[in-house]
TITIMI-562281 format. One line per 3 residues: number of its first residue (from 1); their letters; for each residue z, x, y of N, C-alpha, C. Coordinates in Angstrom, 3 decimals. Atoms other than C-alpha are relative to their C-alpha. Example, Ala and Ser with C-alpha at 12.3 -4.5 7.8 and 13.67 -1.06 7.14 Angstrom:
# residues 2
1) as) 0.000,0.890,-1.190,7.800,12.300,-4.500,0.000,0.900,1.200 | -0.060,-0.820,-1.190,7.140,13.670,-1.060,0.730,-0.770,1.090
This chain:
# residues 73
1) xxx) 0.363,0.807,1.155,-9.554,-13.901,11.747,1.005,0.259,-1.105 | -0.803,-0.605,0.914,-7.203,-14.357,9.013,-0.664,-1.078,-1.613 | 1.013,0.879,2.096,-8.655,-15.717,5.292,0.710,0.399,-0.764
4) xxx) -0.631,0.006,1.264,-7.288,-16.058,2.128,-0.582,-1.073,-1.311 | 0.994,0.354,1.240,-9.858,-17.053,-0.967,0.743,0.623,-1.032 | -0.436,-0.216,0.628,-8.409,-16.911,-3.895,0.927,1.420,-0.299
7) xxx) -0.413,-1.261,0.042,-5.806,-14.190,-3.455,-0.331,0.941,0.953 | 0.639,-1.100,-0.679,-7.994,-12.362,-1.365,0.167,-0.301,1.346 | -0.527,0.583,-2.007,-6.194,-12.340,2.293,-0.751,1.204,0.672
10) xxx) 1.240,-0.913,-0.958,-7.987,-10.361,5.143,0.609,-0.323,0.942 | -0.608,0.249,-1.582,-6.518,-10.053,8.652,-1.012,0.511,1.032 | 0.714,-0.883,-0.604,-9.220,-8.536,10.987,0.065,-0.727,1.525
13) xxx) -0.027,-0.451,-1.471,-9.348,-7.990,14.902,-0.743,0.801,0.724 | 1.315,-0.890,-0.500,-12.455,-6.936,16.810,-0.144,-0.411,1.451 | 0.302,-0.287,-1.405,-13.706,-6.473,20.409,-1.680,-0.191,0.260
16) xxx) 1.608,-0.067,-0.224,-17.660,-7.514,20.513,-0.666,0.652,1.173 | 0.211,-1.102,-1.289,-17.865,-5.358,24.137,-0.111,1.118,-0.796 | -0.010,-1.393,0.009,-16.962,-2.172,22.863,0.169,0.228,-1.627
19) xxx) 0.464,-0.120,1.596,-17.372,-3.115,18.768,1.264,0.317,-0.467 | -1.122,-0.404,0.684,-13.964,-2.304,17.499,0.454,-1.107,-0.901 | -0.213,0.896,1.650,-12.906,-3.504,14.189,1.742,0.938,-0.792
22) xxx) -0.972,-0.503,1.200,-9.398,-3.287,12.221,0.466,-0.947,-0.870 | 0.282,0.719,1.231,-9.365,-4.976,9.232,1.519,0.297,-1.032 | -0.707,-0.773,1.042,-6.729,-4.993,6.592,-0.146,-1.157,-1.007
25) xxx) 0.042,1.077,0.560,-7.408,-6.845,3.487,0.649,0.711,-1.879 | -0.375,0.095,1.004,-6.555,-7.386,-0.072,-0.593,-0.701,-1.189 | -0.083,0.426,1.115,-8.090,-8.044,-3.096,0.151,0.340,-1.232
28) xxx) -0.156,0.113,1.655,-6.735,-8.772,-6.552,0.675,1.409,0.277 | -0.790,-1.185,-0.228,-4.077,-5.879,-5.198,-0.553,1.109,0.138 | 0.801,-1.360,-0.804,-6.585,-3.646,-3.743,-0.361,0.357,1.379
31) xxx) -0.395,0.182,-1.079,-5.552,-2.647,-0.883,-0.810,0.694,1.178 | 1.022,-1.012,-0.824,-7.551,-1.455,2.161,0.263,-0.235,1.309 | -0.675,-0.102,-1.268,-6.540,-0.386,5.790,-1.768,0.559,0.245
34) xxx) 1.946,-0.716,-0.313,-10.442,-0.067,7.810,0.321,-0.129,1.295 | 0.482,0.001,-1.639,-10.586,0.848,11.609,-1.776,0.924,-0.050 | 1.661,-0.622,0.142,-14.082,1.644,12.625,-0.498,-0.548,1.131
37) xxx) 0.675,0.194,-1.567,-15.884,1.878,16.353,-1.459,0.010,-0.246 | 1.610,0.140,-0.049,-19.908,0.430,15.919,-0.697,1.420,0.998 | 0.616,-0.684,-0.823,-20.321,2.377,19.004,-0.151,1.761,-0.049
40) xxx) -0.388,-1.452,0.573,-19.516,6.071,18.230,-0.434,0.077,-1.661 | 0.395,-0.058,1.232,-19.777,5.414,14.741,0.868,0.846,-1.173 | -0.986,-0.612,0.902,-16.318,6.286,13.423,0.543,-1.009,-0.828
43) xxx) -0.636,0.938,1.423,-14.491,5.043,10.619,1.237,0.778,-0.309 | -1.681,-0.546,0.841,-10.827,5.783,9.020,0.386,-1.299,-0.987 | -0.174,1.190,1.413,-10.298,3.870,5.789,1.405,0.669,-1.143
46) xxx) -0.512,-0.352,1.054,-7.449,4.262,3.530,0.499,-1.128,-1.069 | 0.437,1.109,0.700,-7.744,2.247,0.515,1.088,0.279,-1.530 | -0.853,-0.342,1.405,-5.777,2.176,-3.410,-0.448,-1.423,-0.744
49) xxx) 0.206,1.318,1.247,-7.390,0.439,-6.221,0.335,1.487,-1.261 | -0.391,-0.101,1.123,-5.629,0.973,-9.238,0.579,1.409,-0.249 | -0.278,-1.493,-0.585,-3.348,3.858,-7.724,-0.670,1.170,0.205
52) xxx) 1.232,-1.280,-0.102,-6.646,6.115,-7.211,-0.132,-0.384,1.744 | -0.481,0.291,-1.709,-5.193,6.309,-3.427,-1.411,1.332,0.782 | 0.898,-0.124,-0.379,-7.961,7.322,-0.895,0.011,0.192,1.343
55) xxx) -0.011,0.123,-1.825,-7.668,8.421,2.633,-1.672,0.763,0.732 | 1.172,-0.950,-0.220,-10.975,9.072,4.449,-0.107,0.126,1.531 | 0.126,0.125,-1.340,-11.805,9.657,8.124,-1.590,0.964,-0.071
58) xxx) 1.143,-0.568,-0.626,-15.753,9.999,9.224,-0.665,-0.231,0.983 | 0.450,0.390,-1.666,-18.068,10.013,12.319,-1.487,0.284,-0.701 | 1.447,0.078,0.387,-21.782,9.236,11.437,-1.008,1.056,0.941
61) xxx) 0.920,-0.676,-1.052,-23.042,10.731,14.352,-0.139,1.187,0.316 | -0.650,-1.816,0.110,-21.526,14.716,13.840,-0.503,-0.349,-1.599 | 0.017,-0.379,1.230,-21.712,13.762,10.136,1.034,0.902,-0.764
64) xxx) -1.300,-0.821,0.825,-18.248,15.034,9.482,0.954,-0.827,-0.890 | -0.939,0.732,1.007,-16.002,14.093,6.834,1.263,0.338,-0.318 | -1.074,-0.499,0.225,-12.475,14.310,5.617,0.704,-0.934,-0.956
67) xxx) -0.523,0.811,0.979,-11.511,12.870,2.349,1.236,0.146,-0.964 | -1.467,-0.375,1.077,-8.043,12.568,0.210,0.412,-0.753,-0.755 | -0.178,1.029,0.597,-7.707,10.969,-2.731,0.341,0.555,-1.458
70) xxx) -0.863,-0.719,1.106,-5.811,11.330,-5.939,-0.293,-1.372,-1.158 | 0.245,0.961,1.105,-7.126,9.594,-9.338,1.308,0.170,-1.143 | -0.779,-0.141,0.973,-4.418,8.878,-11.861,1.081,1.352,-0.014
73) x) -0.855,-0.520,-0.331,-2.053,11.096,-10.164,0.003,1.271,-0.099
């Protein structure tokens, strides 16, 4: 799927078998990279609105986390 609403473009690519999702979209220059498996229940997102850059990687199902992100430098 690729969209673009006012500014706001989106590219995403999924697998409805095995749920896989990678996404990369944009709005109003906020930028966001999203992979994420329904089935397991992982996620890796790294995102930057308003250079408050953001890297995260979690798994719902352990409940582990791993976040990095830097506000105003």
């Amino acid at each position: 799927i690729f969209y673009n609403c006012h500014n706001e473009c989106g590219l995403t690519f999924y697998n409805y078998d095995h749920r896989y999702k990678l996404t990369f979209y944009n709005y109003d220059h906020v930028y966001g990279l999203t992979f994420y498996n329904y089935v397991y229940e992982c996620r890796l997102t790294f995102y930057n609105y308003d250079d408050e850059y953001i890297l995260t990687f979690y798994n719902y199902d352990h409940k582990c986390g791993l976040v990095f992100y830097n506000y105003h430098h």
